[in-house]
PDB file with SEQRES, HELIX, SHEET and CRYST1 records, atoms N, CA, C and O in Angstrom:
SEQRES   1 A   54  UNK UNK UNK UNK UNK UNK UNK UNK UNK UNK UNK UNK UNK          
SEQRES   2 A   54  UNK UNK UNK UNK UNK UNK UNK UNK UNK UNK UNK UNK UNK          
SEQRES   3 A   54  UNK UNK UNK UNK UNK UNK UNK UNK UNK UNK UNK UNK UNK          
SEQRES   4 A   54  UNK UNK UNK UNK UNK UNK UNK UNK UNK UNK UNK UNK UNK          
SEQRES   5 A   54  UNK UNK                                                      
HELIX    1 AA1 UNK A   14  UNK A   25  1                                  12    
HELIX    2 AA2 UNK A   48  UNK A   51  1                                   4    
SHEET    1 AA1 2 UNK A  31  UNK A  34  0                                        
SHEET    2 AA1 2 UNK A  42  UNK A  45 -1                                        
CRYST1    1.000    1.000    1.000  90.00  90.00  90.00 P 1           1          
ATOM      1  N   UNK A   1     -60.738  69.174 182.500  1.00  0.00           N  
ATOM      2  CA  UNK A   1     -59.862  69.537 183.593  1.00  0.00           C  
ATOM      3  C   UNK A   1     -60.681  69.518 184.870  1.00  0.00           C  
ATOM      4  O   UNK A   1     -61.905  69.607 184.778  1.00  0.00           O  
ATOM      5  N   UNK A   2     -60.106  69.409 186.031  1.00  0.00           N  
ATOM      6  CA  UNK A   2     -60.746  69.247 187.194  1.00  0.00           C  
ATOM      7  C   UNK A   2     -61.536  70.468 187.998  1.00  0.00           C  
ATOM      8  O   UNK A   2     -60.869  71.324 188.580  1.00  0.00           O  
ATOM      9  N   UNK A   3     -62.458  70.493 188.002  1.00  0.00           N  
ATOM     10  CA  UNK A   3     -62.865  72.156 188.644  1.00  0.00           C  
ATOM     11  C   UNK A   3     -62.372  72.943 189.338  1.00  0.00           C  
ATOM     12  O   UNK A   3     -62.571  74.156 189.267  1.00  0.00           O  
ATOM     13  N   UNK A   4     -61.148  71.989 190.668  1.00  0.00           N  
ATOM     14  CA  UNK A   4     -60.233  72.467 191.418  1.00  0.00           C  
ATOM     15  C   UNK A   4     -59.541  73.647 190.403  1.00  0.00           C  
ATOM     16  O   UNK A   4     -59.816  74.843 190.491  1.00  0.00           O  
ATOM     17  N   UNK A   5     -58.445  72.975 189.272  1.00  0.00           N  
ATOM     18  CA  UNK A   5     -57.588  73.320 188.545  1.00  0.00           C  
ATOM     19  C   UNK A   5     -58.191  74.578 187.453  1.00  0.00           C  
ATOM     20  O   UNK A   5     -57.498  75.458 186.943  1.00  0.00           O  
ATOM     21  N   UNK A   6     -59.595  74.386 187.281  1.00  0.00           N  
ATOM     22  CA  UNK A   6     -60.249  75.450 186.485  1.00  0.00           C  
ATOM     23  C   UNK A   6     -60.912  76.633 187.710  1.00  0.00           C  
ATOM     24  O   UNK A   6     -61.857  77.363 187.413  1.00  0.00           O  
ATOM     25  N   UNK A   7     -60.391  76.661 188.792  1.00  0.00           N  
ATOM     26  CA  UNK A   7     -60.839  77.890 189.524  1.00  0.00           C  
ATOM     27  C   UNK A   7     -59.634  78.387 189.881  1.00  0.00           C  
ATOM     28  O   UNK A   7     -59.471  79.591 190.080  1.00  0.00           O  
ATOM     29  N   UNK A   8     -58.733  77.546 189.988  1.00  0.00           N  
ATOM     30  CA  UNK A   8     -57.069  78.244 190.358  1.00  0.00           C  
ATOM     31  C   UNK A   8     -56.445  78.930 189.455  1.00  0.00           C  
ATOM     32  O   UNK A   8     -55.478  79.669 189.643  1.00  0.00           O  
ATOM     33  N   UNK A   9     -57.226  78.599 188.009  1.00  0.00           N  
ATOM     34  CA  UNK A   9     -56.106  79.515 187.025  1.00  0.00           C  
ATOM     35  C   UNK A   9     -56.544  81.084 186.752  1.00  0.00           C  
ATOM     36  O   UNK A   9     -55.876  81.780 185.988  1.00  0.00           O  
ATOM     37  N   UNK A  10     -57.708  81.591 187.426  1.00  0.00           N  
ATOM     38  CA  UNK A  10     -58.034  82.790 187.320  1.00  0.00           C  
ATOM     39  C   UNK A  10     -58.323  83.515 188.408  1.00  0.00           C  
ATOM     40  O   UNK A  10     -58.786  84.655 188.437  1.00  0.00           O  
ATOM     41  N   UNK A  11     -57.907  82.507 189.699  1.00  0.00           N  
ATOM     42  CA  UNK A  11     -58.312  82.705 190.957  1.00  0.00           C  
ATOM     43  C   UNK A  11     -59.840  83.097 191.704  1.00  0.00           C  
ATOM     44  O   UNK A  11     -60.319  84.101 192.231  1.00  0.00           O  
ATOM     45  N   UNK A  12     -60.271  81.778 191.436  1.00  0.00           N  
ATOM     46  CA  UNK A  12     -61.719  82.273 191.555  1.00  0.00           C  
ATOM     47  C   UNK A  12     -61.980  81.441 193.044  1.00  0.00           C  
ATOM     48  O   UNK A  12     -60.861  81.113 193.438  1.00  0.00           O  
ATOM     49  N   UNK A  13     -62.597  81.166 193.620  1.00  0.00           N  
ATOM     50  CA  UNK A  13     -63.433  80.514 195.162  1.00  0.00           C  
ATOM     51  C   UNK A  13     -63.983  79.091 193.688  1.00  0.00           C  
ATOM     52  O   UNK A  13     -64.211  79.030 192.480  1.00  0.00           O  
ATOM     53  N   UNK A  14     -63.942  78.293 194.808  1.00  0.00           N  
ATOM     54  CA  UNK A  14     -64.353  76.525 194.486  1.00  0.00           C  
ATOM     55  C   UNK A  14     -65.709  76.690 194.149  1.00  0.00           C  
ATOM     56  O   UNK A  14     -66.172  76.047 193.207  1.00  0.00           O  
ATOM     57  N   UNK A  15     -66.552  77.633 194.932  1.00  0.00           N  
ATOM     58  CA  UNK A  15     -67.906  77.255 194.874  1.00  0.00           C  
ATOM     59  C   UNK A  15     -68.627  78.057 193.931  1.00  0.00           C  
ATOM     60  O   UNK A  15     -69.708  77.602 193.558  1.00  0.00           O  
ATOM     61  N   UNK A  16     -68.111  79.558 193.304  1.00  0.00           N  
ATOM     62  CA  UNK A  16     -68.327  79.825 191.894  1.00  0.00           C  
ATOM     63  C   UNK A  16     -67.722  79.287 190.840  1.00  0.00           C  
ATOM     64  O   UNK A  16     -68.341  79.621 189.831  1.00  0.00           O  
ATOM     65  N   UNK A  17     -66.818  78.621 190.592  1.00  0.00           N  
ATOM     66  CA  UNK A  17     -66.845  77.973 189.322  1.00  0.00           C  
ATOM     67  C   UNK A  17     -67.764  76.733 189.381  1.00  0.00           C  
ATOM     68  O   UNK A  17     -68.076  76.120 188.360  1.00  0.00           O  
ATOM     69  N   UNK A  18     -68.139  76.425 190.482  1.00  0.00           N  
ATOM     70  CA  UNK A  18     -69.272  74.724 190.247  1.00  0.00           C  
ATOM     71  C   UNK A  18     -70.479  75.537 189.977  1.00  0.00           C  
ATOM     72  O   UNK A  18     -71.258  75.078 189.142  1.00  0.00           O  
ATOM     73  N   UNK A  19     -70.726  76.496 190.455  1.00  0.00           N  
ATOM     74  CA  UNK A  19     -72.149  77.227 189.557  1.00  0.00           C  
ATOM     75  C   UNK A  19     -72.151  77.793 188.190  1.00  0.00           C  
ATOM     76  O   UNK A  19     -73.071  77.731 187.375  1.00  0.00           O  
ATOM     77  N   UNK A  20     -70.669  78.513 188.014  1.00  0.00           N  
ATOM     78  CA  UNK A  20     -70.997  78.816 186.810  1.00  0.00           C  
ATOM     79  C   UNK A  20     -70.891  77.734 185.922  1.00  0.00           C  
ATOM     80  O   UNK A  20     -71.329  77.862 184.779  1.00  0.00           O  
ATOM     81  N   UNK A  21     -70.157  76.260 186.440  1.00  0.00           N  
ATOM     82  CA  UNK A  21     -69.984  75.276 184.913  1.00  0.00           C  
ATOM     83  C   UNK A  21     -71.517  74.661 185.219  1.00  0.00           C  
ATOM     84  O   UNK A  21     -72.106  74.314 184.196  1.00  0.00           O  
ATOM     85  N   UNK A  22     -72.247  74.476 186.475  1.00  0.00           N  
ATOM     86  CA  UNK A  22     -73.748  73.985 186.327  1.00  0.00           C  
ATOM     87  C   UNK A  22     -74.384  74.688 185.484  1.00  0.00           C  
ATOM     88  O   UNK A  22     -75.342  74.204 184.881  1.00  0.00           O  
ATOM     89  N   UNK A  23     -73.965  75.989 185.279  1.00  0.00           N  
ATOM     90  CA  UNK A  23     -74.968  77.078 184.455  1.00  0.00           C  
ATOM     91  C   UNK A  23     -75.008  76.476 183.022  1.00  0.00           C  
ATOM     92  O   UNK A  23     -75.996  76.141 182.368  1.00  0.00           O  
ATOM     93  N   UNK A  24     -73.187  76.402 182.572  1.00  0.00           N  
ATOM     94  CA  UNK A  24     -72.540  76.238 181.340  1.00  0.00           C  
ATOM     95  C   UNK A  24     -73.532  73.944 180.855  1.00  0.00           C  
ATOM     96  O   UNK A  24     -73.893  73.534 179.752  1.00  0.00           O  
ATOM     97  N   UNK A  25     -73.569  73.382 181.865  1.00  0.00           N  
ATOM     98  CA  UNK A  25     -74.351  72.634 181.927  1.00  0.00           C  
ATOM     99  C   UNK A  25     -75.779  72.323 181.116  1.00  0.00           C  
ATOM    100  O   UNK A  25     -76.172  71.460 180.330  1.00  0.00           O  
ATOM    101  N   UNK A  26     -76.456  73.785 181.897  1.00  0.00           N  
ATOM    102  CA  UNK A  26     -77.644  73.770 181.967  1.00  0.00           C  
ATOM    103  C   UNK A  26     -77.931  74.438 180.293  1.00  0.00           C  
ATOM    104  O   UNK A  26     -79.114  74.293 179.986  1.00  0.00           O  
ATOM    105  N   UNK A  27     -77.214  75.022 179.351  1.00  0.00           N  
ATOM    106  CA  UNK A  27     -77.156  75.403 178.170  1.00  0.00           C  
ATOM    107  C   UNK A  27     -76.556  74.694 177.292  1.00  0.00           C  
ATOM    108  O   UNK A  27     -76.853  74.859 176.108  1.00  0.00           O  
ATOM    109  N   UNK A  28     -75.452  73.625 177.717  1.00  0.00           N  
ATOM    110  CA  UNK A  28     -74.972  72.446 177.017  1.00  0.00           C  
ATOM    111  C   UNK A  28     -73.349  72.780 175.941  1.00  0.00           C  
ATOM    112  O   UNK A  28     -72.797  72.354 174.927  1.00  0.00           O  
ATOM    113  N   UNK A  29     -73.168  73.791 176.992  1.00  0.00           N  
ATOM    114  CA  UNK A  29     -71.811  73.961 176.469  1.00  0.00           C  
ATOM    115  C   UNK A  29     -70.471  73.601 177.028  1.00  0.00           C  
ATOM    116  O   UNK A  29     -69.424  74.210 176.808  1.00  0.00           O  
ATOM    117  N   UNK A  30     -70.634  72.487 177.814  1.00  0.00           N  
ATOM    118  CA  UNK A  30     -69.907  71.825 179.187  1.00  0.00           C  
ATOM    119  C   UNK A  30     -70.599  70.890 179.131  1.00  0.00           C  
ATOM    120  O   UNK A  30     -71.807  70.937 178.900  1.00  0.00           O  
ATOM    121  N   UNK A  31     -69.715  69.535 179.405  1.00  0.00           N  
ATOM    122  CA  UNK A  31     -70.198  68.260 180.011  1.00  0.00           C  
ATOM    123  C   UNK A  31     -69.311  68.169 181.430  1.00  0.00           C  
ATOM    124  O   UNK A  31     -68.221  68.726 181.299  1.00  0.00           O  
ATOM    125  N   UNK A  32     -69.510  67.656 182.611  1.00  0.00           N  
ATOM    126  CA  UNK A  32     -69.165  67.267 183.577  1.00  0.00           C  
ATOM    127  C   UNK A  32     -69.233  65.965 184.029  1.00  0.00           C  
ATOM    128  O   UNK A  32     -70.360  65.475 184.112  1.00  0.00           O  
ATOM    129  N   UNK A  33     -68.432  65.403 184.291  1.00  0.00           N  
ATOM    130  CA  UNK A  33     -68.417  63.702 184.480  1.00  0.00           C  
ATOM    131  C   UNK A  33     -67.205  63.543 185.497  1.00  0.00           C  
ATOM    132  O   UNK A  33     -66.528  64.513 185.839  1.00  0.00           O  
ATOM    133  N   UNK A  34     -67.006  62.404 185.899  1.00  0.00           N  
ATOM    134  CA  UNK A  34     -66.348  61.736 187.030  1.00  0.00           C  
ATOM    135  C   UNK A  34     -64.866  61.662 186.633  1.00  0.00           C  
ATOM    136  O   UNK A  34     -64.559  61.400 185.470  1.00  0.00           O  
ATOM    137  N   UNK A  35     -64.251  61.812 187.262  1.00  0.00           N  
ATOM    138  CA  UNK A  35     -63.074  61.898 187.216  1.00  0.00           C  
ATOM    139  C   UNK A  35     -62.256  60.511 187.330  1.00  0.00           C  
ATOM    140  O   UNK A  35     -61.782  60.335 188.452  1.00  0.00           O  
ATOM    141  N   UNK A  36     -62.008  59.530 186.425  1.00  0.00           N  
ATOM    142  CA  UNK A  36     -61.346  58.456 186.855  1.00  0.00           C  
ATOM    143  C   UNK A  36     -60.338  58.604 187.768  1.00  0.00           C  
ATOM    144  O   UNK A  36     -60.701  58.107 188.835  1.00  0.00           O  
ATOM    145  N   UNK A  37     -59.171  59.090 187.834  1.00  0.00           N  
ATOM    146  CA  UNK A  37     -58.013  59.440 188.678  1.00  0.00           C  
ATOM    147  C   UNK A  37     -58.404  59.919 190.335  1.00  0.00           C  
ATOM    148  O   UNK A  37     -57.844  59.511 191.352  1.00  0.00           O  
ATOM    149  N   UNK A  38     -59.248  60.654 190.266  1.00  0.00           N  
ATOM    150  CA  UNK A  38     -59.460  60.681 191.297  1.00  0.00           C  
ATOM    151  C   UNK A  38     -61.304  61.093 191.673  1.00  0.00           C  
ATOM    152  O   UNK A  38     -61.858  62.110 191.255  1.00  0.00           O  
ATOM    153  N   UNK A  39     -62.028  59.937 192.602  1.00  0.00           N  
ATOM    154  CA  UNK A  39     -63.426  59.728 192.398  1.00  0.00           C  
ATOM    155  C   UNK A  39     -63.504  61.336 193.319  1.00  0.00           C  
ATOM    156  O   UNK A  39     -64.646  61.741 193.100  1.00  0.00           O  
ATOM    157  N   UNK A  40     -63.072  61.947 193.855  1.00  0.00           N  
ATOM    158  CA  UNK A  40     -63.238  63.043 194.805  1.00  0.00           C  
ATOM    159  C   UNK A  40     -63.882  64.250 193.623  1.00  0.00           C  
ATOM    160  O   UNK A  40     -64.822  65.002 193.883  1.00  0.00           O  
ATOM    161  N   UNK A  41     -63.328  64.226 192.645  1.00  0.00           N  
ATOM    162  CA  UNK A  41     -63.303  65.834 191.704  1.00  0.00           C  
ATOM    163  C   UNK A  41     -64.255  65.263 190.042  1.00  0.00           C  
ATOM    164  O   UNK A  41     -64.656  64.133 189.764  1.00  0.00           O  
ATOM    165  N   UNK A  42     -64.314  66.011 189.565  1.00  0.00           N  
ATOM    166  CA  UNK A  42     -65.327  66.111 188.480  1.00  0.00           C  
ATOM    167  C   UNK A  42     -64.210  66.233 187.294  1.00  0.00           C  
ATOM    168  O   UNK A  42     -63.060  66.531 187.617  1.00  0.00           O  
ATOM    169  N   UNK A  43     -64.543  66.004 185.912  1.00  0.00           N  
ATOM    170  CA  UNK A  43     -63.683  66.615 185.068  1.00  0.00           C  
ATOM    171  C   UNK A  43     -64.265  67.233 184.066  1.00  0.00           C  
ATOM    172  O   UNK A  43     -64.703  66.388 183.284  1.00  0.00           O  
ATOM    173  N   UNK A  44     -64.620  69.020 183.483  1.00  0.00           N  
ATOM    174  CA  UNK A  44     -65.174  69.295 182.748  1.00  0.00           C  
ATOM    175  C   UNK A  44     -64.574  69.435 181.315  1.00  0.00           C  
ATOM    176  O   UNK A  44     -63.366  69.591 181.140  1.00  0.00           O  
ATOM    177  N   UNK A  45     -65.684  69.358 180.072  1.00  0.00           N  
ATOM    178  CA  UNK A  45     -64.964  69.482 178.651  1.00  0.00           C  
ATOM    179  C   UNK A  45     -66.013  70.085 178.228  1.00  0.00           C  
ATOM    180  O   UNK A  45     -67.203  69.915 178.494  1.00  0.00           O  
ATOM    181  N   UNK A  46     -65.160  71.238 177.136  1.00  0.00           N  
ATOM    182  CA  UNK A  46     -66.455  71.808 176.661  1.00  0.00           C  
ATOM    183  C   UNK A  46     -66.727  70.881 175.352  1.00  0.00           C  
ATOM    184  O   UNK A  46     -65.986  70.181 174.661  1.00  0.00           O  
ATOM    185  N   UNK A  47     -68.803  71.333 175.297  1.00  0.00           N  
ATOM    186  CA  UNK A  47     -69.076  70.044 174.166  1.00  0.00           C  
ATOM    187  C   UNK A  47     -68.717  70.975 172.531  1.00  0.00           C  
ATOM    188  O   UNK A  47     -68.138  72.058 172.611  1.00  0.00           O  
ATOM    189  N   UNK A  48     -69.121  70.421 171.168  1.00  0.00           N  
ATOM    190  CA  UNK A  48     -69.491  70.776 170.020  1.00  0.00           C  
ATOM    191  C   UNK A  48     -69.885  72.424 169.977  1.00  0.00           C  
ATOM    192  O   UNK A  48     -69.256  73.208 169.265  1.00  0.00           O  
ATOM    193  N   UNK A  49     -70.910  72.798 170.759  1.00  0.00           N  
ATOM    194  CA  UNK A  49     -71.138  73.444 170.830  1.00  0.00           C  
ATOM    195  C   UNK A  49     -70.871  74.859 171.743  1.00  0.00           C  
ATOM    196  O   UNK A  49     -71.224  76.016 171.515  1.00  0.00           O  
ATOM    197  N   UNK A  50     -70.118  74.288 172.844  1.00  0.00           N  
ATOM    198  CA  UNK A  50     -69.770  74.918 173.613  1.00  0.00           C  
ATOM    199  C   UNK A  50     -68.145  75.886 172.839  1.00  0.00           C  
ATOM    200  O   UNK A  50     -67.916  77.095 172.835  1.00  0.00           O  
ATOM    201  N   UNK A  51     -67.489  74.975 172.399  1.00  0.00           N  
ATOM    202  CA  UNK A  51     -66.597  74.972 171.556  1.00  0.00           C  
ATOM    203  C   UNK A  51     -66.778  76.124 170.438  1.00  0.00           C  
ATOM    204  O   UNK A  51     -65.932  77.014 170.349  1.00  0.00           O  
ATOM    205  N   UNK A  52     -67.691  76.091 169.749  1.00  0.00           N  
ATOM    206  CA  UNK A  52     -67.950  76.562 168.846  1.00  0.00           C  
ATOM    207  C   UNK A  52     -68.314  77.945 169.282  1.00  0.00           C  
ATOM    208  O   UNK A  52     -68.235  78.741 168.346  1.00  0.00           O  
ATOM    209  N   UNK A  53     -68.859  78.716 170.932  1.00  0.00           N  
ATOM    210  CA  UNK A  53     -69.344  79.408 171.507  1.00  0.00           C  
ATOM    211  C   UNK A  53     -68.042  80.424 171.752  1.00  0.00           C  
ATOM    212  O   UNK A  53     -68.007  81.625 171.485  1.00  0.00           O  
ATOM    213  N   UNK A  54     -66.917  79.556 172.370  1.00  0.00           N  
ATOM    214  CA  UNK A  54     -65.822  79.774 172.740  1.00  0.00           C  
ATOM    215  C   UNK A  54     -64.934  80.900 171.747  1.00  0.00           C  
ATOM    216  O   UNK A  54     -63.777  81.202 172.041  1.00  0.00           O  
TER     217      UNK A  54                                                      
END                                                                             
């Protein structure tokens, strides 16, 4: 989902959810990649493991 759309559903500010999914990143429970639809936004998924965290 787009980071926009994953900070609106709990009402959070744009610029803490891009730190906390860099965090979620940096432990490998989130991948972040490009958004075909639109090159402006990111689209995150959680991985195997992240999943499994969840």
């Amino acid at each position: 989902m787009p980071l926009s759309e994953l900070g609106a559903r709990p009402s959070l500010e744009r610029s803490w959810v891009s730190r906390a999914v860099a965090g979620l990143v940096e432990v490998g429970w989130v991948t972040r990649g490009p958004n075909p639809l639109d090159a402006r936004s990111w689209l995150v998924m959680l991985t195997a493991d992240g999943d499994a965290r969840a």
